[in-house]
N, C-alpha and C positions, 0 to 999 in steps of 0.2 A: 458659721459661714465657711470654715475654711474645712472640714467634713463631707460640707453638699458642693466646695469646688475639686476638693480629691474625687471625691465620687463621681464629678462629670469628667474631670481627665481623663479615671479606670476607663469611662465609659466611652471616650474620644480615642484611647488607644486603643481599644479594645475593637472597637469599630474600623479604626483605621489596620490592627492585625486582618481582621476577618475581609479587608476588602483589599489588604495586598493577596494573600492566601488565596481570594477569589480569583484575581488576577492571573495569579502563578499555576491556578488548577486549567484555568480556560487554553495557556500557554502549552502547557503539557499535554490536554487535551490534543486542541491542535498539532503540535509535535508527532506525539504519536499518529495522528489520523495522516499526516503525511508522508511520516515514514512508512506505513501500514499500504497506502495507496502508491508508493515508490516500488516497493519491494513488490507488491501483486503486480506494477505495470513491468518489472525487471521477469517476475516467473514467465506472465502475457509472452513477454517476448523473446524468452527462453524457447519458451515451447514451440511459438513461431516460426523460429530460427530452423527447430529442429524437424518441424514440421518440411519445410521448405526444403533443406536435406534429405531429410527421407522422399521427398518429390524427386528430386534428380537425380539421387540414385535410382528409383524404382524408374524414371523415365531412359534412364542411361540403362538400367539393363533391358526397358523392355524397345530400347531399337537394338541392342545387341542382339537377342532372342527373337526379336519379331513381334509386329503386333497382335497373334493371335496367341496370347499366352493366357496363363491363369494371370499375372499379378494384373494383366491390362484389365481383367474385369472386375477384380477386386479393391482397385486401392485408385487405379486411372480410369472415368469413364473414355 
């Protein structure tokens, strides 16, 4: 009797490891996929940023210049 109650303990802890573990993997999971989806929206709007920049300079030189320049047809319609 006291053989088949160690043995269902093992098997109570054992199952209780495996389903904290599960837990903990789901956690990290998640974790990463947020930071993963943080960092891609921070580059998103890096580039954005610089995107936006390079618009008003190239629009600032092209009233300086005039608008019948090269960058107006290439980069401004």
């Amino acid at each position: 009797m006291t053989q088949k109650s160690n043995f269902q303990e093992l098997l109570e802890k054992d199952r209780v490891q495996g389903l904290a573990y599960s837990i903990l993997h789901k956690i990290k999971f998640l974790f990463l996929t947020i930071t993963h989806l943080c960092a891609n929206a921070m580059v998103q709007k890096r580039i954005y940023d610089r995107w936006l920049l390079m618009n008003y300079w190239v629009g600032l030189l092209r009233t300086k210049l005039g608008t019948r320049t090269w960058l107006s047809a290439s980069v401004i319609p």
